[in-house]
N, C-alpha and C positions, 0 to 999 in steps of 0.2 A: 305689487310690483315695486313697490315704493322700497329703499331701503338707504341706509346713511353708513357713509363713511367719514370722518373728520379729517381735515387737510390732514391732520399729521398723524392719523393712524388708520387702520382698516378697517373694514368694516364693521356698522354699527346694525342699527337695530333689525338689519336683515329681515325686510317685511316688504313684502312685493304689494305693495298698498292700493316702500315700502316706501323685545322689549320678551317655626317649633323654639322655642329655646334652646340657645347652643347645648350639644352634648360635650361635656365638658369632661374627656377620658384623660388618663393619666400621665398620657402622653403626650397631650397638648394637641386634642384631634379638634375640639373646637373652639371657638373664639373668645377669648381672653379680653379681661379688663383692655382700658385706654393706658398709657403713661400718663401718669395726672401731672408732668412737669410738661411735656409735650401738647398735653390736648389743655393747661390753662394758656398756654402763649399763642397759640391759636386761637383760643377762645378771645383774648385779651386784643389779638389782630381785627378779628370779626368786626367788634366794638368799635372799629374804630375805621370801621369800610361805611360806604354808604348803604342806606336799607332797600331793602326791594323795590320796586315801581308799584302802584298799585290801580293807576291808570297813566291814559297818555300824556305825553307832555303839552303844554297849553301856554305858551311864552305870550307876554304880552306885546299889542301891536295888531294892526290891519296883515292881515294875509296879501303877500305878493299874490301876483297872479301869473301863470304862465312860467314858474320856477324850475330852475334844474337845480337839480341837488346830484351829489356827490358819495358814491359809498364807498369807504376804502377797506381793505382786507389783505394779508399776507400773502394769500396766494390765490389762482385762480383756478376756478374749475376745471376737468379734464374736458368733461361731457356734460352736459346739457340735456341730455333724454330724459324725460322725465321715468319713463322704467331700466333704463341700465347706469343711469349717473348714481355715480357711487363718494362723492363727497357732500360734507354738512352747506359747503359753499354752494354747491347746485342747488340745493333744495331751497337755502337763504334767498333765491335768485328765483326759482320756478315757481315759489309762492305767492308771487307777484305775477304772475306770468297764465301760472295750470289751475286748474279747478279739477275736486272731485265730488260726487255727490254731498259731501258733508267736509267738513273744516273745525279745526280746533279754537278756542278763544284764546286770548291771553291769560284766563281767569280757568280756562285746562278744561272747558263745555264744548262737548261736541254743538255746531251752527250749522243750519241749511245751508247747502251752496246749489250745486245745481240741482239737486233734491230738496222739494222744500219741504217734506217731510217725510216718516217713515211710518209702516205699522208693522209690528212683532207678532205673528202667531204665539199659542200660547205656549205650544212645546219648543219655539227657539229655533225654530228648521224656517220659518220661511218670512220672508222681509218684504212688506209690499210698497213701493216707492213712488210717493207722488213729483213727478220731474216736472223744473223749472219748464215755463214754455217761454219761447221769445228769443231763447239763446244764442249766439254763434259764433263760431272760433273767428281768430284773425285775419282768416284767408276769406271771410265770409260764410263757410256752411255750418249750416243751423247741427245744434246740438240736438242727438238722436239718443234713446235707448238702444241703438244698435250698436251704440259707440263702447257701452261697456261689457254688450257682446264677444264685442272686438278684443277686450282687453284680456277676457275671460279665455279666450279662444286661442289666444297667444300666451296665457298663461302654460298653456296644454301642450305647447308647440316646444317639442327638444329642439329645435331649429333655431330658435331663439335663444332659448337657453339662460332664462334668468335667472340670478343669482339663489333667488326664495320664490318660491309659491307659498310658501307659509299663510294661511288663512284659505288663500286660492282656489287649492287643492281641496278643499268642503266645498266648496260651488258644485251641488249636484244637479241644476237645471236653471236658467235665464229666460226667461218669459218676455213679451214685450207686446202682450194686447193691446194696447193702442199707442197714441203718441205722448199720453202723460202719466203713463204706468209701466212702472220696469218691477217685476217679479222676480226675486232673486229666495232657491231653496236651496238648504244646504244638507248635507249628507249626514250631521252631526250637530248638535248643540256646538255653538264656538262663541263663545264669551267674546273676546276682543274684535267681532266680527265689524263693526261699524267705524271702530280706532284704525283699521287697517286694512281694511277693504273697500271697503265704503269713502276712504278716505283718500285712495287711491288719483292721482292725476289721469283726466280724460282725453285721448286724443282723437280725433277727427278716425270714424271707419275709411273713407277715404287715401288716410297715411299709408296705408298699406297697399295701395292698388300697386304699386309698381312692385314689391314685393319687401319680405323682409329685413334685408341688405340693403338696401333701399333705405328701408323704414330706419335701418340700426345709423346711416351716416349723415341723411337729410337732420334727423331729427335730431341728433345729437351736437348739431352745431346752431339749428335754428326750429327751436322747438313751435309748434303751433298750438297757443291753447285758448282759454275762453277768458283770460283773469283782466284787470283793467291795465295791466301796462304789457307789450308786445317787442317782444326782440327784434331792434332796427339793424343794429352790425356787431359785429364782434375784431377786433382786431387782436390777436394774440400778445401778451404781455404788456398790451396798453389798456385796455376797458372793454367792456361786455355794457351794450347803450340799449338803455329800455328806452321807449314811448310810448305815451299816454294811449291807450287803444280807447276811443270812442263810443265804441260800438257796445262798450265792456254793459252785462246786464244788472249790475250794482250802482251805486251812485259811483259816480265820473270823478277819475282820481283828481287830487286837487294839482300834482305838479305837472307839469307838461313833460320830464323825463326824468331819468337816470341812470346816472354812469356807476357801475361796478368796476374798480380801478385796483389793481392790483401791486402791492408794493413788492421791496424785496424781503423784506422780514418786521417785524414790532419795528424796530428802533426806525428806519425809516416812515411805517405809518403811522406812529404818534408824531413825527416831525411834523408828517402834512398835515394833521390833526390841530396842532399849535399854529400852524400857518394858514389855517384857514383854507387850504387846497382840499379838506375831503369835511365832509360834513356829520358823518357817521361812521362808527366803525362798530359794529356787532355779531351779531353770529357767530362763524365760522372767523371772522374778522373781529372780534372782539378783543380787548384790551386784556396783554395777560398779567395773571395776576401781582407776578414781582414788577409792573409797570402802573399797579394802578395807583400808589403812592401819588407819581410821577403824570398822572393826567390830572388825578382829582386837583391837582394845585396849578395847574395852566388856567389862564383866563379866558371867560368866553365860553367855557367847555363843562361838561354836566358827568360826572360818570355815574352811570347804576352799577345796582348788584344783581343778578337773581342765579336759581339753582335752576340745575341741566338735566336732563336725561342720559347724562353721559359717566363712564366709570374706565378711570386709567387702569392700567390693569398689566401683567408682563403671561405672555400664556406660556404653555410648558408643554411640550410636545409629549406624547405617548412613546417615549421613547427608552429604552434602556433602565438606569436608576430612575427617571422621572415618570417609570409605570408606577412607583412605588408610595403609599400615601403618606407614609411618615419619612419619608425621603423630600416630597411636596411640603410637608409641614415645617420640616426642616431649613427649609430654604424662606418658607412665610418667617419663619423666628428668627430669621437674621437678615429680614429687608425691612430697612429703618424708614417705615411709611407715614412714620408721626415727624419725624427729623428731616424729608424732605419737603411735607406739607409747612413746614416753619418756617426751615434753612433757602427750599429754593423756591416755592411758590407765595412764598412769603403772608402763610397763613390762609392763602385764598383758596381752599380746597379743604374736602373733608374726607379724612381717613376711613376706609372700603374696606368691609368685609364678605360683602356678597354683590349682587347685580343689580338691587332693586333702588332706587336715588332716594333720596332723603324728601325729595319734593312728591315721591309715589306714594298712593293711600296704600299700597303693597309694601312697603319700608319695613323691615322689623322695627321694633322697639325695643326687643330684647337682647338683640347680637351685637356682639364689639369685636373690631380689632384685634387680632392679637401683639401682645406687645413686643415691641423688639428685645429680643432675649437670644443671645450669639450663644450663652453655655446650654438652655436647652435646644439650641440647634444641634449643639454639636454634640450634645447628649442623644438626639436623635439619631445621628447618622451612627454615632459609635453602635447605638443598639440595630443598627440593621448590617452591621459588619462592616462598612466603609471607614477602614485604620488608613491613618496619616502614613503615608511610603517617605524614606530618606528626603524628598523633595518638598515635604509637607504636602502636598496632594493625596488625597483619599481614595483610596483603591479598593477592591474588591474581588477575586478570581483574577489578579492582572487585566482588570480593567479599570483605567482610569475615570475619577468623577470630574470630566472636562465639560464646558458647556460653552457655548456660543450665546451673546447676546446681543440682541440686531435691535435697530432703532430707525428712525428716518435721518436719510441723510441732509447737515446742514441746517439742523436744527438743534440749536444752543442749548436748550433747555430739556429735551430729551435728551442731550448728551451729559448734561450735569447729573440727571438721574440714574442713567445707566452706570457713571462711574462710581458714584454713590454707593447703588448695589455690588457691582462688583467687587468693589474694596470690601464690604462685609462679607460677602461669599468666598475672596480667596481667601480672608482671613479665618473660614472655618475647614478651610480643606479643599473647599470645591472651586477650581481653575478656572475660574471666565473670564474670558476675553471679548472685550465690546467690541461688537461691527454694526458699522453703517451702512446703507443702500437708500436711491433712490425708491419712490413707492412702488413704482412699477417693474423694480429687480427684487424690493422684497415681495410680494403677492403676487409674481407671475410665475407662472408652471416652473421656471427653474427656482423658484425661493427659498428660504432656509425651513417651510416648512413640510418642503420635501427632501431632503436630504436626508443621509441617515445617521446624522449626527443630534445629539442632544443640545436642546434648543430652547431659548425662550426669546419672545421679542416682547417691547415696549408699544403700547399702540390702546388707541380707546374704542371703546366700544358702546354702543348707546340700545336703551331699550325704546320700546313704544309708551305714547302714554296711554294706551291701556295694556300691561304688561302682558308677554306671549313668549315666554321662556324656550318654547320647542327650537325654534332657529339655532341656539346657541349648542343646545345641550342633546339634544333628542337625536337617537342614532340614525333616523331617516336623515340627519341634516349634514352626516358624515359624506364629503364627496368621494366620488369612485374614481375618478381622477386629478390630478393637480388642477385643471382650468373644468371642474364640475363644480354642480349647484351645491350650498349647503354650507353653512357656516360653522358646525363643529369641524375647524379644520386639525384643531389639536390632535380629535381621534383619528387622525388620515389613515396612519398606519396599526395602529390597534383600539379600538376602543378602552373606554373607562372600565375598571374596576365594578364601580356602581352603575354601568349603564342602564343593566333595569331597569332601576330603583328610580335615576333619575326621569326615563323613559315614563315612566309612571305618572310620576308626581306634573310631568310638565304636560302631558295627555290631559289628567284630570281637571289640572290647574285653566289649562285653555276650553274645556267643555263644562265645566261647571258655572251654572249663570247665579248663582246665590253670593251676591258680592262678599258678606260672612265667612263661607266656606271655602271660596278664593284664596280670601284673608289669608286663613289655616294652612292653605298649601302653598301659595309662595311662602308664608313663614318655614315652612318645612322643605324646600327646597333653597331657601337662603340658610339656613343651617347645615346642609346637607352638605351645599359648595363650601360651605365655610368650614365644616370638618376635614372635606376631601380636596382640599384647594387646589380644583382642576385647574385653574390660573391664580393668579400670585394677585388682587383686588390690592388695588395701591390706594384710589380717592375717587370722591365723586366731583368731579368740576363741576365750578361757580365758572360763573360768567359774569363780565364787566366792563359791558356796552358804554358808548360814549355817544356825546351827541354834542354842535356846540349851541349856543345859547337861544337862538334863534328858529330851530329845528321846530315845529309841531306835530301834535299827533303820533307819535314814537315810542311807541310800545312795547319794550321787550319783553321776555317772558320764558321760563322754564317748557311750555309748551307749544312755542309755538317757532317757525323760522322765521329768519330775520326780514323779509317782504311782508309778514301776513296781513298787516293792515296798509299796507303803502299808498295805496290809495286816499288813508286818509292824512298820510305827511302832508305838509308843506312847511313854506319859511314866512316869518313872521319880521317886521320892520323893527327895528331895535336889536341891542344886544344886552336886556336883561336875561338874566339867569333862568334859565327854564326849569319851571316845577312840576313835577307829577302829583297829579290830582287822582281821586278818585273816582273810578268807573267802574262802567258792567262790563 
């Protein structure tokens, strides 16, 4: 059920919880060296960020007691459900809040949560689960195996209608002999079954009694879950207020609350940041990278680094020229992907050539970039017929190579990128023109990926950590309507070229449990996308949390959302410089 969206793009790793060596043809079908002047001024920026966290932070000083603390972030969540909220900010927020049977570390280890442990049959079909006893959500009812009954059950429900089943849909039977055994068999070997199922937020059977309209509006503004802090109010465009829930079945958070405070952009939340008005800024709310310069050197304040699950990316509709794959390729060779990681993220991001993050045991080590190269772009398009018309514009049978390219609106730094591209695009023929929308004019049933104009938008997209390629690519995931399930939205109107092929590879790669042989096949479906660049893979985002000095316990992490240990913040007396120590 589980699944992410990042404030400023659409949907990520689509998991209802809720993720070979290039062939290197003549044409430029796979992915090409780095620009070694581009990728050493990046390298030389890196050097000179802070390093990873490698445990919490541990500031010296007696522990306040009875502390609020303060989280700031650019924007706020839409939704709050823990299965249909669709940004990185909810999830930062209900990790604090939900529990599922198992939970990620900082250090990317699956951890008991309300399962305190699991046993694996040997053929990979059936999961027997010893469940926490003692449990109960915020409203007071005790945590049940019938609870994830419930979720299984709603999984099934087109009533509901959630975004992915992805993993789900292998749940071929739920068991629940007694009250500390949950049996869960699945239809099929599925590798990433525990990353995203298992991992899933539990809500109360109960949420449902009034029904599931009910369940989609109650829950959406005031989620009920089992975790140590409890949604007390929400006031729109001022804060989203956690309290310490009591009752919590882990050790008893150390703050007494938290405000989730939402600014109107970067520049006003590193203000508060500097002024002592927000305490944190992370996640989804994390410091962006042409601003981290600009906090590392405020006083009082700590900024980290760490890598994301997340990959920028511009997709490219199934549409017209863009069925075409050296048509796609064409357009990769003249989007200057190492020139905007320098020029406007100022180095804090790392040039994409496939889906899989740098921080993934999945990652090639073999594939690159291709490098920005406008004449064989335009060498591409000349060989697939598209000549320059009197206007310089590229035509074909009297049709023009026109393209729409949409971003979020109101957002500086997605607009510096888009025009970026643009500019090399018209300059090889192909006419784009940037448009803007709110999130919810781009992604709703009227958006630009139903139109039947040629299309690409700007937006990120994030995997799981433990990767499940099907969501994105797999023709099951194609929807049959604008507002239906499935995240290959590119193929709306025609599928891929390769869909088989990719069909395949993303089947095997999620039912295969030999981590080795995994290995193999996401390496051969990152090649595959990197030949047939069904979307335009710009960078993988870094992230660069802040905290000020006094902060403890503050965790951030490539795996994990921005609550997951909040329980063990708090603020310490003094304002020495807070340092990350080493932990488990």
């Amino acid at each position: 059920m589980r699944r992410f969206r990042p404030t400023t793009g659409r949907i990520g790793s689509g998991v209802w919880l809720n993720r070979r060596q290039a062939l290197l043809l003549a044409a430029g079908a796979g992915a090409t060296a780095w620009s070694p002047w581009w990728r050493g001024r990046a390298r030389a920026r890196q050097e000179q960020l802070p390093g990873e966290p490698t445990g919490p932070t541990a500031p010296p000083g007696a522990q306040r007691e009875g502390e609020h603390l303060v989280v700031g972030a650019p924007r706020e969540p839409g939704s709050l459900h823990p299965w249909l909220a669709s940004t990185i900010a909810a999830y930062d927020l209900l990790d604090g809040v939900m529990d599922g049977l198992f939970r990620y570390s900082a250090a990317g280890k699956l951890q008991p949560a309300l399962a305190e442990s699991v046993a694996i049959s040997d053929d990979g079909l059936t999961y027997t689960f010893a469940l926490r006893q003692g449990v109960h959500y915020h409203n007071g009812e005790p945590f049940r195996g019938e609870d994830f009954v419930t979720a299984w059950e709603l999984a099934q429900d087109r009533a509901f209608d959630a975004l992915s089943t992805v993993g789900w849909q292998k749940v071929a039977n739920v068991d629940v002999p007694d009250a500390a055994t949950l049996v869960v068999t699945t239809s099929d070997p599925y590798a990433p079954f525990l990353s995203t199922v298992a991992t899933t937020y539990l809500c109360p059977k109960a949420a449902l009694a009034e029904g599931v309209e009910s369940f989609r509006e109650v829950y959406g503004r005031a989620p009920i879950g089992t975790g140590p802090f409890r949604i007390a109010a929400w006031e729109p465009g001022e804060a989203i207020a956690l309290e310490r829930w009591d009752g919590y079945w882990g050790t008893t958070a150390r703050l007494a609350s938290i405000d989730y405070r939402p600014y109107a952009g970067s520049a006003e939340l590193v203000a508060a940041l500097a002024a002592g008005e927000v305490d944190i800024a992370g996640g989804a709310g994390a410091i962006p990278p042409d601003r981290a310069d600009e906090v590392a050197a405020l006083p009082g304040v700590t900024l980290f680094q760490h890598g994301t699950m997340n990959w920028q990316h511009v997709d490219l509709k199934q549409m017209a020229f863009l069925r075409e794959t050296p048509v796609r390729q064409a357009l990769d060779f003249a989007t200057p992907r190492d020139a905007i990681v320098a020029d406007l993220l100022a180095g804090g991001a790392t040039a994409a050539f496939a889906d899989q993050s740098p921080a993934s045991w999945a990652f090639s080590q073999t594939l690159r970039p291709r490098a920005f190269d406008p004449a064989q772009a335009a060498s591409l398009l000349d060989q697939t017929g598209l000549a320059a018309g009197e206007d310089g514009v590229r035509t074909r049978d009297g049709k023009r190579f026109e393209i729409d390219l949409w971003g979020v609106e109101g957002d500086d730094q997605v607009r510096a990128i888009l025009d970026r591209i643009a500019a090399e695009w018209n300059a090889i023929g192909v006419s784009t023109l940037v448009q803007t929308a709110p999130p919810d004019a781009l992604w709703g049933p009227l958006g630009y990926q139903f139109s039947d104009r040629m299309t690409g938008c700007l937006y990120t997209w994030t995997n799981a950590n433990d990767p499940d390629d099907l969501f994105y690519w797999h023709s099951s995931q194609i929807p049959t309507s604008p507002d239906g399930s499935g995240g290959n939205l590119p193929a709306f109107f025609y599928p891929y070229a390769f869909q088989e092929e990719i069909d395949g590879l993303t089947v095997d790669a999620a039912s295969t449990l030999d981590l080795e042989e995994r290995k193999a096949l996401y390496e051969q479906i990152q090649s595959l996308l990197a030949r047939e660049v069904p979307v335009l893979f710009l960078y993988w985002e870094r992230a660069f949390p802040a905290a000020l000095d006094d902060v403890g316990g503050f965790w951030p992490s490539a795996w994990t959302p921005l609550l997951w240990n909040a329980a063990d913040w708090y603020l310490a007396d003094g304002s020495i410089a807070a340092t990350p120590v080493t932990g488990e």
